[in-house]
N, C-alpha and C positions, 0 to 999 in steps of 0.2 A: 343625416341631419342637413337641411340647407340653409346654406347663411342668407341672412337676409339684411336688408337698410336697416339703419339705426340709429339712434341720436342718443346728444349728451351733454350737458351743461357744463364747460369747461373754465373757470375764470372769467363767468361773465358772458360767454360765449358759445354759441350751440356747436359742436362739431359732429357731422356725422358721414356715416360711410354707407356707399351704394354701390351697384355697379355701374362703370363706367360709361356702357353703352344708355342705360336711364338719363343721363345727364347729357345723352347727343353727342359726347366725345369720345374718343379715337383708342380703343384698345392697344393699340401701336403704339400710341405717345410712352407709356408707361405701366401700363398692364390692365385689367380686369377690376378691379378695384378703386374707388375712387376714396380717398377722406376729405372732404371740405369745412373751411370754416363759414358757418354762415351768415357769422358779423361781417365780413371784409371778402369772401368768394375765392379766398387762396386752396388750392387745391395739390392734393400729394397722390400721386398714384402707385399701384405696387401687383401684381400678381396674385401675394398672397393678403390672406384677408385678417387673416391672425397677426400676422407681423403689421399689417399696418392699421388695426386698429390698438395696437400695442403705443404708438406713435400720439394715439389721439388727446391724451393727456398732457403730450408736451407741444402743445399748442403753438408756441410760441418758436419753436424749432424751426416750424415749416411755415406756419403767416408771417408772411413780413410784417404790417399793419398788427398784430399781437405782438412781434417782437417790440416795436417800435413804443406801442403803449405801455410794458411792461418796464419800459427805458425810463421814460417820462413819469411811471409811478414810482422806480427806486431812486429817480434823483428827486424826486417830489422831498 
C-alpha cells in the first residue's frame, strides 16, 4: 500500500501530510515526511509517516501560532 498526502480539519485548522520533497524542501532537514499546519505554515518533519501523522491531532504541539491561540482562548 502507498501512503499518500492527506488532510484534516484540526481545531479550526487544516493539517496535512505529504512528502517532503512536494513541498520543495530538504529531506535532510528532518526526514521524508512532512505534517504542516496550513492556517499559520508551521511544519514538523519525521521519517516515518505513521508516527507523524499520529502528531497531527495535537496541533498545537508543533505550531507555534495554534499554541498561542489555544492560550488566548483558555484565558478568554
Amino acid at each position: 500500500m502507498a501512503l499518500k498526502a492527506q488532510s484534516k480539519k484540526i481545531d479550526g485548522v487544516t493539517v496535512t501530510i505529504c512528502l517532503t520533497e512536494d513541498e520543495g524542501l530538504c529531506i535532510e532537514d528532518g526526514g521524508k515526511w512532512l505534517l504542516m499546519c496550513e492556517e499559520h505554515g508551521s511544519i514538523v518533519q519525521d521519517s516515518n509517516y505513521r508516527r507523524l501523522w499520529a502528531n497531527a491531532d495535537e496541533v498545537s504541539d508543533w505550531c507555534e501560532e495554534c499554541r498561542i491561540n489555544d492560550r488566548v482562548t483558555l484565558d478568554a
